[in-house]
matplotlib code that plots the C-alpha trace (Angstrom):
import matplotlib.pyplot as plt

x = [0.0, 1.2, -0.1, -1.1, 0.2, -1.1, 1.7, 0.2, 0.0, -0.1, -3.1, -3.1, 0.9, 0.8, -2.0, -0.3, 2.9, 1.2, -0.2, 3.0, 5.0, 2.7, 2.9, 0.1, -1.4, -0.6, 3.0, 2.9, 1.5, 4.2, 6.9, 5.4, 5.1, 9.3, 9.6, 10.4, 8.9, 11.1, 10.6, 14.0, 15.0, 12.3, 13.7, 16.5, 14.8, 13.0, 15.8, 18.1, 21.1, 23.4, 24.7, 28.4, 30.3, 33.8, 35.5, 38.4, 35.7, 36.3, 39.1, 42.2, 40.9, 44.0, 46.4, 44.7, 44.5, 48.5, 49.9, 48.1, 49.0, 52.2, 51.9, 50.1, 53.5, 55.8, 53.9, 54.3, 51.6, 48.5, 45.6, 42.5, 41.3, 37.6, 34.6, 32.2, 28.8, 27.9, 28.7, 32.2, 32.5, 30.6, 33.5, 36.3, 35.0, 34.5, 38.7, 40.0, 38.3, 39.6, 42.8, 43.5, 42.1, 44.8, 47.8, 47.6, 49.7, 46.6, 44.8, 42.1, 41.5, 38.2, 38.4, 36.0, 33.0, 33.2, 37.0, 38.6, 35.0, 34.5, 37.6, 41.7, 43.4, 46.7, 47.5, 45.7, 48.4, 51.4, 50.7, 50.1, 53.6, 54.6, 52.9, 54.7, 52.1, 53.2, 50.2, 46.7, 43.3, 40.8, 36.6, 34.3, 36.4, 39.6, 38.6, 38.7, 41.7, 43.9, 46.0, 46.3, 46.9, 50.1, 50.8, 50.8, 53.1, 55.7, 55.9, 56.3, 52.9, 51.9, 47.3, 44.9, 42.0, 38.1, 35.4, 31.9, 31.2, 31.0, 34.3, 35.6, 38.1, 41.6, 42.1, 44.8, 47.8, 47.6, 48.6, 45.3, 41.9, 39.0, 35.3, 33.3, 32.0, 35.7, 34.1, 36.1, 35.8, 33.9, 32.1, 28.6, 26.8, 27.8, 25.6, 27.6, 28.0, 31.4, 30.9, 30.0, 33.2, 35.4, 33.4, 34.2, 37.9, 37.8, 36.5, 39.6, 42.3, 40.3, 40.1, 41.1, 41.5, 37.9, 34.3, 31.5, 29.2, 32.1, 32.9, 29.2, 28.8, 31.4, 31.4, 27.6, 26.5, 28.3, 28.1, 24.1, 24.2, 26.3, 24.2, 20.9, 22.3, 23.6, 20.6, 21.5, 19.3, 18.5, 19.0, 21.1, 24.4, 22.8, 20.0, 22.2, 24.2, 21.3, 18.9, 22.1, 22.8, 19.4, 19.3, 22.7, 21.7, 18.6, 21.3, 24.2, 27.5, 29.0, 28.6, 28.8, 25.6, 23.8, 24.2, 22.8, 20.2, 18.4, 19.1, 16.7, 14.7, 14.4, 16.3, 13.4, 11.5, 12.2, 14.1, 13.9, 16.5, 13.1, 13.5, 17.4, 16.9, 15.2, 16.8, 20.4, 21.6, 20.5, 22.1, 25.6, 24.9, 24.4, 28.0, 29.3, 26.8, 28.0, 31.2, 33.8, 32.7, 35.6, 32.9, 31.0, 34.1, 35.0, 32.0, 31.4, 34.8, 34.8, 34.3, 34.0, 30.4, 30.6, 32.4, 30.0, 26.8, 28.5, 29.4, 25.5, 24.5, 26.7, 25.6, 21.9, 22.4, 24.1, 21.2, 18.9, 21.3, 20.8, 17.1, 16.6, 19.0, 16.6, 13.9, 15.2, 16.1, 12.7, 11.2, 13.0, 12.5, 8.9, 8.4, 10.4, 8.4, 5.0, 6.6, 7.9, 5.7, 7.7, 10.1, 8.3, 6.7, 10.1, 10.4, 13.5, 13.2, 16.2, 17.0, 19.8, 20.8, 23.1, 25.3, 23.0, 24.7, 26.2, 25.6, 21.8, 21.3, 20.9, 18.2, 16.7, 16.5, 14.3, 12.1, 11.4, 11.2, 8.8, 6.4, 6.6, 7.1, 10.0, 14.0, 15.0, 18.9, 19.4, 22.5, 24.2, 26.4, 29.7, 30.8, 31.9, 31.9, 28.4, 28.2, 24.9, 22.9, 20.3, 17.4, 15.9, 13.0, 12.4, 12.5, 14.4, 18.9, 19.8, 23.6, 23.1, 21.5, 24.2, 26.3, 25.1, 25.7, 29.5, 31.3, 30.0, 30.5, 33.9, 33.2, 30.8, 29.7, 26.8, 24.3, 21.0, 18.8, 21.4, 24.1, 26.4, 28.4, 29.9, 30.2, 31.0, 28.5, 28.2, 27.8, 24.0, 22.3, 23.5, 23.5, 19.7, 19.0, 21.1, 19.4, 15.9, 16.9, 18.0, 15.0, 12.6, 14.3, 13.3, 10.1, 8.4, 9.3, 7.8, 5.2, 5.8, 4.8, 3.3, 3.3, 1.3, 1.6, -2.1, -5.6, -6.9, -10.3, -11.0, -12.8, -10.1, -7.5, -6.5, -2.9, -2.0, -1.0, 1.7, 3.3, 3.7, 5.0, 7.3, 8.8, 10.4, 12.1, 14.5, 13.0, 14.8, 16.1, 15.5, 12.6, 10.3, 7.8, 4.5, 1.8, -1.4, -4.7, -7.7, -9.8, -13.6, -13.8, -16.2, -14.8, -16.8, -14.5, -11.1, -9.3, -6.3, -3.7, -1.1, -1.7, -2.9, 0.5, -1.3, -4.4, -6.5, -9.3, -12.1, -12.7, -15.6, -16.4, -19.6, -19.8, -15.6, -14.2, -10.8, -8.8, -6.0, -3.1, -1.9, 1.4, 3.0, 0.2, -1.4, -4.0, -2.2, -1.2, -4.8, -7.8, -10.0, -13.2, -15.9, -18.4, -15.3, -14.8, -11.6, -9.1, -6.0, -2.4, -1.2, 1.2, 0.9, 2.5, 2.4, 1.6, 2.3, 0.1, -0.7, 0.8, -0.9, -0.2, -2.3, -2.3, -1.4, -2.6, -0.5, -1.7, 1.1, -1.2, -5.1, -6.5, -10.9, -12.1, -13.4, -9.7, -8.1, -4.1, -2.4, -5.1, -4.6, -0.5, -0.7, -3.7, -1.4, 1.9, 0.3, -0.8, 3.0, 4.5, 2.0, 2.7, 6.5, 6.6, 7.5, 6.2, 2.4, -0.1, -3.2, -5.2, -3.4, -4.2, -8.1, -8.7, -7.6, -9.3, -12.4, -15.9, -18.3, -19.5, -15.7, -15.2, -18.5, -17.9, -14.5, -16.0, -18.9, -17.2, -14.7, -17.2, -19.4, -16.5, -14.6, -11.4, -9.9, -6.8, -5.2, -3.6, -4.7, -4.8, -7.1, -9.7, -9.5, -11.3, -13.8, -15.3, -14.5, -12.9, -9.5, -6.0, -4.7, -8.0, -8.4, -4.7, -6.0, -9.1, -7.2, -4.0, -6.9, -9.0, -5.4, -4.9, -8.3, -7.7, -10.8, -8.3, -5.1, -2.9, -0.1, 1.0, 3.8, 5.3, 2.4, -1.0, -2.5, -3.9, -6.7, -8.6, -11.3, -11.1, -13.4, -14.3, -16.5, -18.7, -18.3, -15.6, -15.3, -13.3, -12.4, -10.0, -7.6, -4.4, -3.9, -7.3, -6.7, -2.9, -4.7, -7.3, -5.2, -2.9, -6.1, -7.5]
y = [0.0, 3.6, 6.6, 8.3, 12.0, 13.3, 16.1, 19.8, 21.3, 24.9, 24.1, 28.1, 28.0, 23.8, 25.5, 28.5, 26.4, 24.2, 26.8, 28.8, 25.8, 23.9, 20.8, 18.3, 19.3, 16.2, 16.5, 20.3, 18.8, 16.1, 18.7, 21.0, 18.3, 17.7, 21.0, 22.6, 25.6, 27.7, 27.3, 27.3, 24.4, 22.1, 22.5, 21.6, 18.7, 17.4, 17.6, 14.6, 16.8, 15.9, 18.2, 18.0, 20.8, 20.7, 17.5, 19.8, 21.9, 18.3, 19.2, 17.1, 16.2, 17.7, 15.7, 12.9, 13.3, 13.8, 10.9, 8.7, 10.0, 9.9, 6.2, 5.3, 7.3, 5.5, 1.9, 1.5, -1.3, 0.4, -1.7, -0.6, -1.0, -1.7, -2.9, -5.6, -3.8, -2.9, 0.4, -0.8, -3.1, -1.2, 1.7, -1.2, -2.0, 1.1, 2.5, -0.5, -0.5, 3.0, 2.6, -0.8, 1.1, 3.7, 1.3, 1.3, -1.5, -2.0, -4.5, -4.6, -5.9, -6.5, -7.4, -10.6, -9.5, -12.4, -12.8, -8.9, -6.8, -3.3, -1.4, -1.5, -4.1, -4.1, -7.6, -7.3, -4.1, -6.4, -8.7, -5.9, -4.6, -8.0, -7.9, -4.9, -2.4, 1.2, 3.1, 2.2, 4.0, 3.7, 3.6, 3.8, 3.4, 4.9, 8.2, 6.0, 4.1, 6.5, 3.9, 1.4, 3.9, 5.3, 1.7, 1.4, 4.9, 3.1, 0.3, 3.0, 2.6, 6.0, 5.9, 7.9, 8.1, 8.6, 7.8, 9.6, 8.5, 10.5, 12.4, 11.2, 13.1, 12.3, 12.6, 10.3, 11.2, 10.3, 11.9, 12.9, 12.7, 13.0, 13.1, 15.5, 15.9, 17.4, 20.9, 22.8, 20.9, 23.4, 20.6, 21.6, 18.1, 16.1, 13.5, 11.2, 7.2, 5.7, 4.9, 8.2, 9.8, 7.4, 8.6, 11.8, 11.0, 9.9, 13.4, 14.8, 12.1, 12.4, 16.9, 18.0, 14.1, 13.4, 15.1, 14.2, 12.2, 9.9, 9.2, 8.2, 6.2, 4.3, 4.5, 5.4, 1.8, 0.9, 3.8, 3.3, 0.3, 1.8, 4.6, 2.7, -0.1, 2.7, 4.3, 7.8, 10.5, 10.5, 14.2, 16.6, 14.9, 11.4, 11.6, 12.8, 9.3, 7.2, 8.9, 8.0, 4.7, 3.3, 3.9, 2.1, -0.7, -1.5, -2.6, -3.2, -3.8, -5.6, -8.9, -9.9, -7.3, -8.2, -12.2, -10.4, -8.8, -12.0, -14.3, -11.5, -12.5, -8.9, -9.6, -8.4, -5.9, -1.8, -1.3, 1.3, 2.3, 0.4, -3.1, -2.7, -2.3, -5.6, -7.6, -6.9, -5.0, -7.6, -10.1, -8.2, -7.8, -10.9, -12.1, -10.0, -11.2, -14.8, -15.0, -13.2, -10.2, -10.6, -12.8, -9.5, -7.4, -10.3, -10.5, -7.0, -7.1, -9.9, -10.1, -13.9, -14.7, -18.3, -16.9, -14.2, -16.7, -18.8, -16.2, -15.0, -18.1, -18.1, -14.7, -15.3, -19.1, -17.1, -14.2, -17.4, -19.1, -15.4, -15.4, -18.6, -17.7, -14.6, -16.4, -18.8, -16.0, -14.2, -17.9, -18.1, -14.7, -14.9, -17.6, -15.9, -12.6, -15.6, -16.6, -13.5, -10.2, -8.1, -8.0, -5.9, -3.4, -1.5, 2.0, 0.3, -3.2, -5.7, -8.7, -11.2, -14.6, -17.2, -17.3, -15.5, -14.9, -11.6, -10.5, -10.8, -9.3, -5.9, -6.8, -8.8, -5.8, -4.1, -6.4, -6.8, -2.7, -2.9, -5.5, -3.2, 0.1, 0.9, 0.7, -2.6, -3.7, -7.2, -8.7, -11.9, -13.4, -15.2, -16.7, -14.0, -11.4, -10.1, -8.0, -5.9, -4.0, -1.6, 0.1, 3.2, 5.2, 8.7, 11.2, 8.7, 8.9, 5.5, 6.5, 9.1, 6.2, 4.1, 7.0, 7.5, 4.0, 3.8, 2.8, -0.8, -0.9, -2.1, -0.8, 1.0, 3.5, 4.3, 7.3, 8.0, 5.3, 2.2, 1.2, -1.6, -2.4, -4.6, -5.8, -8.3, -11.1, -10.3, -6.2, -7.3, -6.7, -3.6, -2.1, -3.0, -1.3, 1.8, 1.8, 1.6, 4.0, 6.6, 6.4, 6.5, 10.1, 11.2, 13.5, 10.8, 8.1, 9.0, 7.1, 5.0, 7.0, 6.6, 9.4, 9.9, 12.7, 13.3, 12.0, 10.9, 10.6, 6.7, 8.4, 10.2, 7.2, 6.1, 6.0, 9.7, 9.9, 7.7, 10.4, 12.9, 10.2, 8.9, 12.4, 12.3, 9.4, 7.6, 7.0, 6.4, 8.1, 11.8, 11.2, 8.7, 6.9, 8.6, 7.0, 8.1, 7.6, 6.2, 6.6, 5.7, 2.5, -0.3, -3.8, -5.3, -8.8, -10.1, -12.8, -14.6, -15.4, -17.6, -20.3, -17.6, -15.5, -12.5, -10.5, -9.0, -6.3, -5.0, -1.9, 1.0, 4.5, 6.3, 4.3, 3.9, 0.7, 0.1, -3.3, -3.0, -5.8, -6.4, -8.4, -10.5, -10.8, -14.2, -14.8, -14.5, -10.4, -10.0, -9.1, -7.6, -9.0, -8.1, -5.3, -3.3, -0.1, 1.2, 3.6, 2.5, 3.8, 3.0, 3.0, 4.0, 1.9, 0.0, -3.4, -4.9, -7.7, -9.4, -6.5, -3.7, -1.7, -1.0, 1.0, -1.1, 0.0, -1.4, -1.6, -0.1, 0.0, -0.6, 0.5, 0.4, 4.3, 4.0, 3.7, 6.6, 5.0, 7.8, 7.8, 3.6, 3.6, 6.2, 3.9, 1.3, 2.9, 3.9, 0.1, -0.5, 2.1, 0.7, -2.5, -2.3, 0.0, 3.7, 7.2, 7.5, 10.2, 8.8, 10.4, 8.5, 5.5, 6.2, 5.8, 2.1, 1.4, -0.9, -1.5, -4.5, -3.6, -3.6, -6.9, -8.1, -7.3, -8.8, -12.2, -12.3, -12.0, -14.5, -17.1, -16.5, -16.8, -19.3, -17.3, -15.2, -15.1, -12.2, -8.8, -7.4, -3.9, -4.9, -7.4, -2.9, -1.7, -3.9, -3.9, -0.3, -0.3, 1.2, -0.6, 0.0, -0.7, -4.3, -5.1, -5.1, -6.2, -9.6, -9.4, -9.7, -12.3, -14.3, -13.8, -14.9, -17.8, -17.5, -17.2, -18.3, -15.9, -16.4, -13.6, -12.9, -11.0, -11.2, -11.8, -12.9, -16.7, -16.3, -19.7, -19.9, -21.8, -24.2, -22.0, -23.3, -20.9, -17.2, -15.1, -12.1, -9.4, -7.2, -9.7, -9.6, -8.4, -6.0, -4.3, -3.9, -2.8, -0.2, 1.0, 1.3, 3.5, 5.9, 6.5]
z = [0.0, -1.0, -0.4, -4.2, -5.2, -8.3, -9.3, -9.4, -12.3, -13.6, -16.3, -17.5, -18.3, -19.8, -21.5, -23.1, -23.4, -25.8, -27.8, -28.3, -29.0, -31.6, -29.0, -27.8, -24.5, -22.5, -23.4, -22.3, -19.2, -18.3, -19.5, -16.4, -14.4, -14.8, -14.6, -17.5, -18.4, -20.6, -24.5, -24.8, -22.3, -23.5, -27.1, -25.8, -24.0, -27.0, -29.3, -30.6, -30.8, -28.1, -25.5, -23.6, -21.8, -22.6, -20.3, -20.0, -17.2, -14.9, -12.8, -13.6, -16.8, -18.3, -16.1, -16.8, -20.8, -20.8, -18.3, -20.6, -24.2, -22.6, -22.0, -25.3, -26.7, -24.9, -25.1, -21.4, -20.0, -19.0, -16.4, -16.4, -13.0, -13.1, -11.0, -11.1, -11.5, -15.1, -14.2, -13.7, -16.5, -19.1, -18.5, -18.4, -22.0, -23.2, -22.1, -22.9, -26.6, -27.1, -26.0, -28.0, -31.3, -30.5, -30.7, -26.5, -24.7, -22.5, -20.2, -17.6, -13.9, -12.4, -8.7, -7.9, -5.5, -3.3, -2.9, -3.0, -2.1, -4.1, -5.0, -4.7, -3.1, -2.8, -3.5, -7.1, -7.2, -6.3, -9.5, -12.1, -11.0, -11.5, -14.7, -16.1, -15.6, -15.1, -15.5, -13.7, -15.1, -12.3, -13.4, -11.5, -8.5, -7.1, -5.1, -1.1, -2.3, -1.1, 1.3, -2.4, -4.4, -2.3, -2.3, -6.2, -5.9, -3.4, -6.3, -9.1, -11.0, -11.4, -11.2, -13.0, -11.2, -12.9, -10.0, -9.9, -6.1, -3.0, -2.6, 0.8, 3.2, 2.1, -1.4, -3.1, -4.0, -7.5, -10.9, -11.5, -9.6, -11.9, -10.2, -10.8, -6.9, -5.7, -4.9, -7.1, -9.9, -12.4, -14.8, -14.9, -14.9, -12.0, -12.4, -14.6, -14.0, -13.9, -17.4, -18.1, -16.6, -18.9, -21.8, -21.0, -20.8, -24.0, -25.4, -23.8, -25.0, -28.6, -28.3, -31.9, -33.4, -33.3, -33.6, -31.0, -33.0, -34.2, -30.7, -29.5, -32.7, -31.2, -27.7, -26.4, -26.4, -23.7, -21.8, -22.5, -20.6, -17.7, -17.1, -17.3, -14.6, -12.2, -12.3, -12.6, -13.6, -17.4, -17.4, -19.6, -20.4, -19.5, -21.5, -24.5, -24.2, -24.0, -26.1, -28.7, -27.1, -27.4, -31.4, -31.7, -29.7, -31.8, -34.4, -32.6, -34.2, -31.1, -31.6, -27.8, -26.8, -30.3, -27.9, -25.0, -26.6, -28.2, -25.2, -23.3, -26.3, -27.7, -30.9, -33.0, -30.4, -29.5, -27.2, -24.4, -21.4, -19.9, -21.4, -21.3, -17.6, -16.7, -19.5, -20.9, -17.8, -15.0, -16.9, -16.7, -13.0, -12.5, -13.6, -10.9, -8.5, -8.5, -10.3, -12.2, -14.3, -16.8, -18.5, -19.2, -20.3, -22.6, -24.2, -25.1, -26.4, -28.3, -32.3, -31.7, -32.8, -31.3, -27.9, -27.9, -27.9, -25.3, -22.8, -23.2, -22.2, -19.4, -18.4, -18.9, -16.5, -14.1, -14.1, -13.4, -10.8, -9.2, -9.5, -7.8, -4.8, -4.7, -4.2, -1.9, 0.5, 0.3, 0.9, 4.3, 5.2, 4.4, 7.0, 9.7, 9.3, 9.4, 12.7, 14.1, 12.7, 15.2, 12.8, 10.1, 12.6, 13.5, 11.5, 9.4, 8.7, 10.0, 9.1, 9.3, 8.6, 8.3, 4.5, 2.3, -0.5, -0.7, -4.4, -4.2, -0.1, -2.1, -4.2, -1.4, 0.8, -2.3, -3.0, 1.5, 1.1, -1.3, 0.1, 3.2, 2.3, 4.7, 4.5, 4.4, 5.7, 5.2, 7.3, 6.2, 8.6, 8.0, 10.8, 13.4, 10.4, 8.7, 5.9, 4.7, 2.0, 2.5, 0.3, 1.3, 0.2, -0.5, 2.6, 4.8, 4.1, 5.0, 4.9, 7.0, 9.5, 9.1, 9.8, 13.0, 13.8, 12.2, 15.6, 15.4, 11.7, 10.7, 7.0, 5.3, 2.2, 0.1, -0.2, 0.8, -0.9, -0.9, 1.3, 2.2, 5.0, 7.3, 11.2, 13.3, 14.2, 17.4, 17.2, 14.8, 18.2, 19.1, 15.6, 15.5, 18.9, 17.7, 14.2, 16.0, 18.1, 15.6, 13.4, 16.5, 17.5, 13.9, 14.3, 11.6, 8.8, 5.3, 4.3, 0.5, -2.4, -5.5, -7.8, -10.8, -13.2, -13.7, -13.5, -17.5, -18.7, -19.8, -22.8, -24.3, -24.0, -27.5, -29.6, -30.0, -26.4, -27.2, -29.5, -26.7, -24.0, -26.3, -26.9, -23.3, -23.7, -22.2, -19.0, -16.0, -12.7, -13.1, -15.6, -14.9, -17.3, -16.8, -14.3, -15.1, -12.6, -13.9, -10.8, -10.0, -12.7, -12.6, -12.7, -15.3, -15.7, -14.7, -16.7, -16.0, -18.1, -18.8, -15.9, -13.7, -13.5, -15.0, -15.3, -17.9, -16.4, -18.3, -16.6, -17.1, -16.6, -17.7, -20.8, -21.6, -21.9, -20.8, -21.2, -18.2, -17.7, -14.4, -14.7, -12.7, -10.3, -8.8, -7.1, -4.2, -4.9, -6.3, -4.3, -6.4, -8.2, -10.4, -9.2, -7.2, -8.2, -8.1, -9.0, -11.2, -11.4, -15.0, -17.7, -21.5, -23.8, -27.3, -28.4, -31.2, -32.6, -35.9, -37.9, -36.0, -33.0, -30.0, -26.9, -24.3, -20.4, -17.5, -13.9, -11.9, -8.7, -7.7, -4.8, -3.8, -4.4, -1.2, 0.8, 1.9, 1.7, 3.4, 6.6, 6.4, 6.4, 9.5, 11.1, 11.1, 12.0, 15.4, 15.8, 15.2, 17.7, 20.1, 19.8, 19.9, 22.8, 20.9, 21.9, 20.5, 21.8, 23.1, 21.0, 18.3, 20.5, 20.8, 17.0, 17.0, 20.1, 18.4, 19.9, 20.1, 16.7, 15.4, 16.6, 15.5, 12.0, 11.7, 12.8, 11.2, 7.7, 8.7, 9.8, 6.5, 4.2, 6.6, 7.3, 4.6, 2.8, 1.3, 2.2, 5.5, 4.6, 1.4, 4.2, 6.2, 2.8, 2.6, 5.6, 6.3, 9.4, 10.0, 9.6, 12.7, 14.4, 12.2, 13.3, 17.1, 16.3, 14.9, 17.5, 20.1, 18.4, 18.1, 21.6, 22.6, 20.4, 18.0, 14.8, 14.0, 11.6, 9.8, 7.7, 5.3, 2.3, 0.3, 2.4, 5.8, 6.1, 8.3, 10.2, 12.9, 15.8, 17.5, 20.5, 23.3, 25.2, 25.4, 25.2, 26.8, 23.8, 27.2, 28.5, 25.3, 26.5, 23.9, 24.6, 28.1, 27.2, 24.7, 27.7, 30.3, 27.9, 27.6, 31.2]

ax = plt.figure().add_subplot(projection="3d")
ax.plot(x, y, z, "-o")
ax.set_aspect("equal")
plt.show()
C-alpha cells in the first residue's frame, strides 16, 4: 500500500505552453510536471542533438588526458582498473576499446566481488607490478583508495583516477583525480555514471583528433548500458548518451551485446533504457553477483560470434542461478516474518541470517522494502563477520543512519537510498538497537509514495498519447515513465492469463471501456473482483500484434475508491508504535481502540466466508474499518484464540477456531494494554 500523489500542475501556463509551441497538450503537461517551463529548455529537452560541456571543465581532466597520451606514446603497459557492476564493466569495456584502437599496450583488472570486495586491493596491485604495468586507469572506483593507491606509488605505477562516487576526506595522492563531486571541480553536470566519466575522458584524450558524433557512434552503447544499470538521472548529459545509445543498440554492431540482446529474447523488439533495464543490464549484473565479471568485459569485447553466444548463455544461467537464490532467501524470510511479525513493525526493517549470498542481499532488501514500504537492511552473517545492503525510500537517508551508527561498523559507504556495509557477528544486536533507536528520534518516517503525473479521462485514452509520452524518452532516474490515474472504474470482468500468473481487467467508466493488464500478479497479490470499483495507477504503452499496434494499459497499482491509503499507512503505523513500545499520543491510541460492533464485523465476515486469505490492509477496505484498528481487532482475536494468523510477504492466512462458550473481547491483553494506555 502507498499513499497516491497526483503532481500539481499549472493548467493556464501547460495550456499557453502548448499553444506557443505547436505541442500536444498532455506533453505540455508532463513537461510542467518535470519541470520545464522555458521554451527554450524544452527544445532543448526534446531535441536529438546531443549536448556535452567541454570534459576539460572536470578538474584534472588535463592531467589525466597527458599521463596517458604519454603512456600510449611510450607503449608503457597500462591496467584498467575496473569494478564488477555494469557500471564498472561497461567503463572497463569502453577504455580498454579506445585505448586498444589507438595502438595502446593495455589490459584490464576487475576485482572478484566475493574474494577482493568493491575497490583497490593491494595484492591485485602487487601482481600488475609484476605484470609490467606502469600506468593504472581507475573507473568507476579509485577516489577512497587512497592507502592502495600510495601503495601502487611506493611500487612505481603511477594511477589515474576517474570515479563519480561521493568524494571522501583524504584525497589520493595520484597523478590525477578526476570526479566531478571534488568541490572545485567546475564541470557543470555532475551526475555522470562511472561509465560516463570514462566517456568523457575519451572526449579529452580524442580533443582536436575526433568530432563528438564519431565518438558516440562508437562508444555510447556501452556507456548506455552503464548509465541505465547505475541508475543515474536521465537528465542533460545522461539523456544525451542514452537517447544516442538506445538507437545504436537496436542494431548493434557488437557482436557480444547483439548475444545479450536475443538471449533477453528482444532480438526483433524496441528497445527502451526500460526493457534494457530488466533484460540486458540484470544479466551483466548478474556475472558480478555470482562469479567473475571478466565474462561481461569479454563479451562485449569480443568479435567472436561463437564466444560471444557462449558467454550469453553463461551470463543469462548465471542471471537465473541469481534469481533462484533470490527467491530462496525471500522464501525463508517470508516464514520468519510468518513466525515473528515483530520484525516488520520496526520503522526500518532488519534482518539477518546465516550465508545469504552476498551479491543478491541488495536486491533482497528491495524487494522486502517494497512488500513493506520501509527501508530494508538485510544482514548476512559469515561466521563471526556479517556484511549488509540496505534500500531506502524517499524522505528517509539511509547512509546518513548508518552513519550515526558507524562505531560498530567495521566498513561501510553508500548514499541516501542504498548502502552496504559490514560488522562483526556479534555487534547485529547492538547495531539493531542503535538503528531503531536513531529512526525513532526522527520526528516521523515517510510514508511510501506513488506518484502519478495526472488523472486521465477513460474516454479520451487512445494512440495519440503515445506520441507525446514517447517524446520524453528515455526514461529512467531523473525522468520517470508517466503514471497516469484512472480513478472511479467499474470492474466489469477479470481474466487470468497464462496459468494464472497475470491479469486481464475489463474496466468502465460512464460508458468507456478500458482493457488493463496487471502483470506478474497471482491470485495470491490479487484481491480484487468483479463489481469493485476502483481507482488505477497505469502506464501507456504499445503493443504490437498481428501487424498492427495498440495501446497497451499497464496496472502499476489498484486500490478500492473508497480507501483513503495515506489515513490507512498512518492507522497502522500507530498500531505499530503501540505494539512495539514507541512514543504514540493517546489520541493516536483512541482511533484504534475498536468496539463490540468492530469486533462483530470482523467475525462475522470470517465465519461466513470461513477465514480469509489475502492482504490485510485490502480485508480494512472492505469492511470499512480502520488498519490499525483491524490489526488489534485480529491481534486480540489471536490472543483470545478465536483465529489463528499467519502472515507474510504477500498476504495474511486467516482460520477460525473451534471455541467453546463465550468469550469475553475485554480480556484480550492488547485491549486492556490499549485501555489502560487511555484512562
Amino acid at each position: 500500500m502507498r499513499k497516491w500523489n497526483v503532481a500539481q500542475l499549472n493548467k493556464e501556463k501547460a495550456l499557453s505552453l502548448s499553444e506557443d509551441m505547436g505541442i500536444p497538450m498532455l506533453l505540455s503537461v508532463l513537461l510542467c510536471i518535470r519541470g520545464f517551463t522555458d521554451e527554450e529548455k524544452i527544445s532543448e529537452f526534446l531535441s536529438d542533438e546531443p549536448v556535452f560541456s567541454d570534459p576539460f571543465l572536470i578538474k584534472d581532466m588535463d592531467k589525466a588526458a597527458e599521463r596517458i597520451r604519454i603512456a600510449i606514446e611510450n607503449f608503457e603497459k597500462i591496467c584498467i582498473y575496473g569494478d564488477y557492476d555494469a557500471d564498472g564493466v561497461t567503463a572497463t569495456a569502453l577504455l580498454y576499446s579506445y585505448l586498444y584502437s589507438v595502438g595502446a599496450n593495455v589490459t584490464y583488472y576487475i576485482p572478484s566481488r566475493a574474494e577482493e570486495g568493491y575497490g583497490m586491493n593491494t595484492e591485485a596491485l602487487t601482481q600488475l607490478f609484476a605484470e609490467g604495468v606502469s600506468l593504472i586507469v581507475t573507473v568507476d572506483n579509485g577516489i577512497s583508495a587512497a592507502e592502495e593507491i600510495a601503495y601502487a606509488k611506493s611500487l612505481g605505477m603511477d594511477t589515474v583516477v576517474t570515479d563519480h562516487h561521493t568524494v571522501p576526506e583524504i584525497i589520493p595522492d595520484a597523478v590525477a583525480v578526476v570526479d566531478l563531486h571534488q568541490s572545485d571541480c567546475n564541470s557543470t553536470f555532475k551526475e555522470l555514471s562511472g561509465v560516463g566519466v570514462a566517456l568523457k575522458l575519451v572526449m579529452a584524450l580524442e580533443e582536436g583528433y575526433s568530432e563528438l558524433e564519431d565518438i558516440l557512434e562508437n562508444f555510447a552503447d556501452l556507456a548506455t548500458l552503464g548509465t541505465i544499470g547505475d541508475v543515474v538521472s536521465l537528465t542533460d548529459e545522461n539523456r544525451s548518451i542514452v537517447k544516442e545509445g538506445v538507437r545504436l543498440l537496436q542494431n548493434s554492431d557488437r557482436v557480444g551485446i547483439r548475444a545479450l540482446i536475443k538471449s533477453s529474447g528482444y532480438e526483433d523488439k524496441p528497445l527502451t533504457a526500460s526493457t534494457l533495464a530488466f533484460t540486458v543490464v540484470p544479466r551483466i549484473n548478474a556475472v558480478g553477483r555470482l562469479g567473475l565479471s571478466t565474462r561481461s568485459v569479454e563479451l562485449l569485447l569480443t568479435e567472436d560470434e561463437e564466444l560471444a553466444e557462449k558467454l550469453s548463455e553463461e551470463l543469462s544461467e548465471d542471471n537465473r542461478t541469481r534469481q533462484q537464490i533470490e527467491r530462496d532467501i525471500l522464501a525463508e524470510i517470508d516464514e520468519r516474518i510468518k513466525n515473528d511479525p515483530a520484525l516488520t513493525m520496526q520503522s526500518i526493517i532488519i534482518i539477518d541470517g546465516d550465508n545469504w549470498h552476498q551479491g543478491v542481499i541488495g536486491i533482497v532488501a528491495a524487494r522486502v522494502k517494497s512488500a513493506f514500504g520501509k527501508p530494508c537492511i538485510i544482514i548476512s552473517r559469515e561466521g563471526e563477520n556479517a556484511r549488509a545492503s540496505g534500500r531506502s525510500m524517499e524522505g528517509f537517508s539511509l547512509s546518513d543512519a548508518i552513519f550515526n551508527c558507524s562505531d560498530l561498523l567495521e566498513h561501510f559507504g553508500g548514499h541516501p537510498m542504498a548502502v552496504g556495509f559490514s560488522l562483526r557477528s556479534d555487534n547485529i544486536e547492538k547495531f539493531k538497537e542503535a538503528l531503531y533507536s536513531y529512526t525513532d528520534s526522527l520526528d516521523e518516517m515517510p510514508l511510501p509514495q506513488l506518484s502519478l503525473d495526472c488523472k486521465l479521462n477513460p474516454s479520451l485514452l487512445d494512440l495519440s498519447l503515445l506520441d507525446s509520452i514517447s517524446a520524453l524518452e528515455p526514461f529512467g532516474a531523473g525522468n520517470p515513465s508517466p503514471v497516469f490515474g484512472l480513478y472511479n472504474m467499474h470492474i466489469d470482468d477479470i481474466k487470468e492469463l497464462s496459468g494464472g500468473k497475470h491479469r486481464k481487467l475489463i474496466v468502465s467508466r460512464e460508458g468507456a471501456v478500458v482493457t488493463a493488464m496487471c502483470f506478474g500478479v497471482d491470485v495470491t497479490g490479487f484481491c480484487y473482483k468483479t463489481g469493485d470499483t476502483v481507482d488505477l495507477a497505469v502506464a501507456l504503452d504499445k503493443n504490437f500484434y498481428a501487424g498492427n499496434t495498440y495501446l497497451s494499459v499497464i496496472v502499476r497499482d489498484i486500490k478500492l475508491s473508497s480507501v483513503d491509503n495515506e489515513a490507512q499507512l498512518i492507522s497502522e503505523r500507530v498500531y505499530e508504535r503501540f505494539c512495539t513500545g514507541r512514543s504514540v499520543s493517546t489520541e493516536a491510541i483512541r482511533t484504534i481502540i475498536p468496539d463490540r460492533n468492530d469486533f462483530s464485523l470482523v467475525y462475522r465476515f470470517l465465519r461466513n466466508c470461513g477465514g480469509y486469505s489475502g492482504r490485510v490492509d485490502m480485508l480494512s477496505g472492505r469492511l470499512g474499518i480502520s488498519l490499525g484498528k483491524l490489526r488489534v481487532v485480529l491481534t486480540a482475536m489471536c490472543e483470545l484464540k478465536l483465529i489463528e494468523m499467519l502472515e507474510g510477504m504477500n498476504k495474511a492466512e486467516i482460520t477460525l477456531s473451534q471455541v467453546d462458550g463465550k468469550v469475553e473481547l475485554q480480556s484480550a491483553p492488547i485491549i486492556h494494554e490499549l485501555t489502560e494506555v487511555c484512562k
